[in-house]
C-alpha positions as CSV (number, residue, x, y, z in Angstrom):
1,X,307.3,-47.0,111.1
2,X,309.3,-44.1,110.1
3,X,312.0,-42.2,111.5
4,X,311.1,-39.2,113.9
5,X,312.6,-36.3,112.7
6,X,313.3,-33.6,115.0
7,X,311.4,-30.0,114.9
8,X,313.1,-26.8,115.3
9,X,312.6,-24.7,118.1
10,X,309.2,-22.6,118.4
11,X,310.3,-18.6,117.9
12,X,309.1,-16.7,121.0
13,X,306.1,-15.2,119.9
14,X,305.4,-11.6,120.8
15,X,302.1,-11.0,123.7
16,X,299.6,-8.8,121.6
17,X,296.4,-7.3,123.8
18,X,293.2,-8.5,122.8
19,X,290.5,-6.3,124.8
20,X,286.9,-7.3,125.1
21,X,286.7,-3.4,126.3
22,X,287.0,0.3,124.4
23,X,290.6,1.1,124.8
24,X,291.7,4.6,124.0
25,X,293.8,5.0,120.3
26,X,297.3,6.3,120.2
27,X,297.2,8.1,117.0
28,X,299.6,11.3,116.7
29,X,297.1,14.3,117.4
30,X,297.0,15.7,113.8
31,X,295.3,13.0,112.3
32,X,291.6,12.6,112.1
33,X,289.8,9.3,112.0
34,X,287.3,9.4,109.2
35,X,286.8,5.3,109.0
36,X,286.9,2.7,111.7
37,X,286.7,-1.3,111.2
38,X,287.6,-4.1,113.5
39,X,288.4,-7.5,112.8
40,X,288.2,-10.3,115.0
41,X,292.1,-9.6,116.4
42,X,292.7,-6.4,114.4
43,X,291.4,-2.9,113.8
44,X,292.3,-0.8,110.9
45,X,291.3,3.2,110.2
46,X,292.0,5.8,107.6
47,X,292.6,9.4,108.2
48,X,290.6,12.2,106.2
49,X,294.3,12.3,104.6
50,X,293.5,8.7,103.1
51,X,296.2,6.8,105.3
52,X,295.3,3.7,106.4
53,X,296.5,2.6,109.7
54,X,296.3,-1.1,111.6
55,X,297.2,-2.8,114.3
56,X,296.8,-5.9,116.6
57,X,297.0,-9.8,115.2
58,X,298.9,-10.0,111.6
59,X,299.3,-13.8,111.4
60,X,298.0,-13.7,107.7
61,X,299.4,-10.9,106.8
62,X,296.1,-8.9,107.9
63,X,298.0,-5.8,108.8
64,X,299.0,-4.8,105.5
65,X,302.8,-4.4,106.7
66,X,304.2,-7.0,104.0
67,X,304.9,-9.4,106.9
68,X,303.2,-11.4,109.4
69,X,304.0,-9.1,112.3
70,X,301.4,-8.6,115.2
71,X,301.3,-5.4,116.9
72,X,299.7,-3.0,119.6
73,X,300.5,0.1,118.2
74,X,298.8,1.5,115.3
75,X,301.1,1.7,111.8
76,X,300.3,2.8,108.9
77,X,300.5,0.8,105.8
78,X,303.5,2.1,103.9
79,X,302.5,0.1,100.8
80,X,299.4,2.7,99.9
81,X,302.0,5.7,100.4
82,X,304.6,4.4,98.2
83,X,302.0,3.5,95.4
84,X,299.9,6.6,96.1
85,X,297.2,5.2,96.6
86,X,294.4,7.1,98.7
87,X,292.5,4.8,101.1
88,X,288.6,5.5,100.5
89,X,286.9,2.9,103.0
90,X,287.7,-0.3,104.9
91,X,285.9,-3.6,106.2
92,X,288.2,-5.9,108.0
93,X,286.9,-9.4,108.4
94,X,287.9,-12.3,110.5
95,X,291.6,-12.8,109.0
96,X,291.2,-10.1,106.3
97,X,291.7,-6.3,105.1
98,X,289.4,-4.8,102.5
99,X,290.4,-1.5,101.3
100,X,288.9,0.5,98.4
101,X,291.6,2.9,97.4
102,X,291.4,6.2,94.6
103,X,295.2,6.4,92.5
């Protein structure tokens, strides 16, 4: 036998909607959706300005936010911006983000 060692505390983990319905997006009105893909637990889109934007489960780091945040809201992955990177097309897969990108 060997000794039990104890486990630290579960972190609270945040409630994330997962709809088996359309749901309306909440996008600011001046971008326009030229790409849609969902996931099993997340949806990602690009703009005609090349942004890509996700949302919903991130547990692997789906999302694209540099962390393994989940979220309702749509964000839009800072990485592409910073590098300059303009997002071309997207295929999300179960626990993954494809993205073909033009420098």
């Amino acid at each position: 036998l060997t000794p039990r060692q104890e486990q630290p505390a579960a972190q609270p983990t945040p409630f994330i909607s997962i709809q088996a319905f359309p749901a309306l997006l909440d996008l600011p009105q001046e971008l326009e959706v030229s790409r849609v893909s969902c996931g099993s637990r997340h949806t990602a889109v690009i703009t005609r300005g090349g942004e890509l934007y996700t949302w919903g489960w991130g547990k692997y780091g789906q999302l694209g936010h540099e962390d393994e945040a989940s979220s309702d809201q749509p964000r839009r992955v800072q990485f592409l911006v910073d590098e300059g990177l303009r997002a071309e097309e997207v295929v999300c897969g179960p626990w993954t983000t494809y993205v073909c990108v033009l420098e």
